[in-house]
N, C-alpha and C positions, 0 to 999 in steps of 0.2 A: 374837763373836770379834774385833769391831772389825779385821778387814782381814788379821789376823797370822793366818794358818795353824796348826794342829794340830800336834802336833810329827812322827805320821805318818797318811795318810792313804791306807786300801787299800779294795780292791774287785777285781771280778772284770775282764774285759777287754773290757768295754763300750766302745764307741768314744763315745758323749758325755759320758761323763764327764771326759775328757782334756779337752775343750774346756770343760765347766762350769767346770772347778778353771781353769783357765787365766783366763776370766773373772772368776771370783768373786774369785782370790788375786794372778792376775798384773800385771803391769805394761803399763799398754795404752800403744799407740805406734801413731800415727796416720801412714800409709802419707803420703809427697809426693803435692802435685797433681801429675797428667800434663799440664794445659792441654786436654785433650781435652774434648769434648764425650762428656755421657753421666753413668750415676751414680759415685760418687767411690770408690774400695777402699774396703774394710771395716778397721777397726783391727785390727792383730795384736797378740798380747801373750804375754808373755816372762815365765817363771816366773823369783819372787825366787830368791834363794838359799837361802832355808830353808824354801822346797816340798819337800816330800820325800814323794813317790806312789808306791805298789808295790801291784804287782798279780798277779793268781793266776789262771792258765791251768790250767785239769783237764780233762785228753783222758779220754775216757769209749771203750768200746768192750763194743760190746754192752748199753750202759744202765750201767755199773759204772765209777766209777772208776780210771782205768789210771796214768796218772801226773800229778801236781800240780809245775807250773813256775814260780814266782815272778820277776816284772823289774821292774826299778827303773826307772819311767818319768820321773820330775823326783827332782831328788839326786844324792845319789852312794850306792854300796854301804854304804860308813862311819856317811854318816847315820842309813840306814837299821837298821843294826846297834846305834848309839846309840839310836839311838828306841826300839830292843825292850827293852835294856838297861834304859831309863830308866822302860820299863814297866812299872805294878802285877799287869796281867792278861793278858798275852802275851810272848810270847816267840818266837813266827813271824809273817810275815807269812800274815796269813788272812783270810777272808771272813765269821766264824762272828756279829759284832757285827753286821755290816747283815744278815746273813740272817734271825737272829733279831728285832729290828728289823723287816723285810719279815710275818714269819713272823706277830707281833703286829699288825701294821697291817692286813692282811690278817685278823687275828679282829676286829678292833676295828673295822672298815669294811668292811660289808658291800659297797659296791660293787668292791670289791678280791677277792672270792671268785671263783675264776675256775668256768664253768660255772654261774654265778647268774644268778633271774629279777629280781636287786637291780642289776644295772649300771648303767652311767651312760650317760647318750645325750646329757651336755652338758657339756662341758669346762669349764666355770665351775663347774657344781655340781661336780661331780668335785673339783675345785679345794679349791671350799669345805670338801668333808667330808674331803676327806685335811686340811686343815689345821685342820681343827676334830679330828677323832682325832689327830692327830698332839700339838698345842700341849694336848688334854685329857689326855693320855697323861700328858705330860709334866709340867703343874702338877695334876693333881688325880686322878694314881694314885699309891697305893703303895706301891710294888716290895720284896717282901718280902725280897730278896738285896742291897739296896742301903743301905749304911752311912751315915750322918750326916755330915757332913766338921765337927761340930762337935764328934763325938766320943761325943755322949749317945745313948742308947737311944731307942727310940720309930720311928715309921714314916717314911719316908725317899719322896718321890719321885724322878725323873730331876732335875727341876733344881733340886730341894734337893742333889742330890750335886754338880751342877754351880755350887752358890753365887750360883743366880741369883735363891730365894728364902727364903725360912727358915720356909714352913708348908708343908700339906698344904691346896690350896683346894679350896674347893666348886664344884661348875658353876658355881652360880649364882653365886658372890663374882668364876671365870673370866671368867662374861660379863658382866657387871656393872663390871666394872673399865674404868679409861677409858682408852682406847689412847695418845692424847695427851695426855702430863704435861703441861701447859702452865702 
């Protein structure tokens, strides 16, 4: 995405998230010395202006869905309105893209099955196999609901829709390939 944000980006009301998007998209600003002895603040940083993050509050009672709240956490209302507008597959702000998303990764990587004798007991391999299903997902499935962005027929994965490659790879061509173009 080279730095520039999404035009919207939603999720539920997870509190790290706020802080991921802030690091990943915002502008960091490194706090004055105090002259003090001791370790130094930590950098704050300040969403651009074309952050635009909305999120979805669902009060449940009794296990069931009671009412669904939407806030605009970076943006404004406007943006956010525009962003749906400008949308091919939405038109509210919702949760339904990462959940499904979650729902696949979770089939796709067994240590993500909750109540499994497959878990992870080490945050590195964990690591690994979510980014090994995740980045397999993505170059070397093919999602039968997902259109070509070049217009032709034939099998389409995630980031052939995304223009990032123009086939459908093999594992082996995935791992095979060299990280560093050099």
């Amino acid at each position: 995405m080279k730095n520039k944000p999404p035009r919207l980006i939603t999720s539920d009301e997870y509190k790290p998230y706020k802080e991921a998007l802030l690091q990943a998209f915002g502008k960091k600003r490194m706090p004055r010395r105090t002259g003090k002895r001791g370790r130094p603040r930590k950098p704050c940083y300040r969403p651009p202006s074309d952050l635009v993050y909305a999120t979805v509050c669902k009060t449940r009672v009794k296990g069931r869905v009671n009412k669904i709240v939407c806030r605009t956490v970076f943006g404004t209302e406007e943006q956010v309105n525009a962003a749906l507008l400008a949308s091919r597959c939405s038109r509210s702000v919702n949760t339904s893209f990462i959940e499904r998303q979650n729902g696949t990764d979770r089939n796709r990587c067994s240590r993500k099955v909750r109540k499994s004798y497959c878990f992870s007991k080490d945050w590195d391999v964990h690591g690994a196999a979510t980014r090994f299903s995740l980045y397999s997902y993505n170059f070397c499935w093919a999602v039968r609901t997902l259109r070509r962005p070049d217009g032709q027929k034939g099998k389409c994965t995630p980031a052939m829709a995304a223009g990032l490659t123009d086939q459908v790879w093999t594992i082996r061509e995935w791992l095979e390939y060299p990280m560093c173009q050099c």
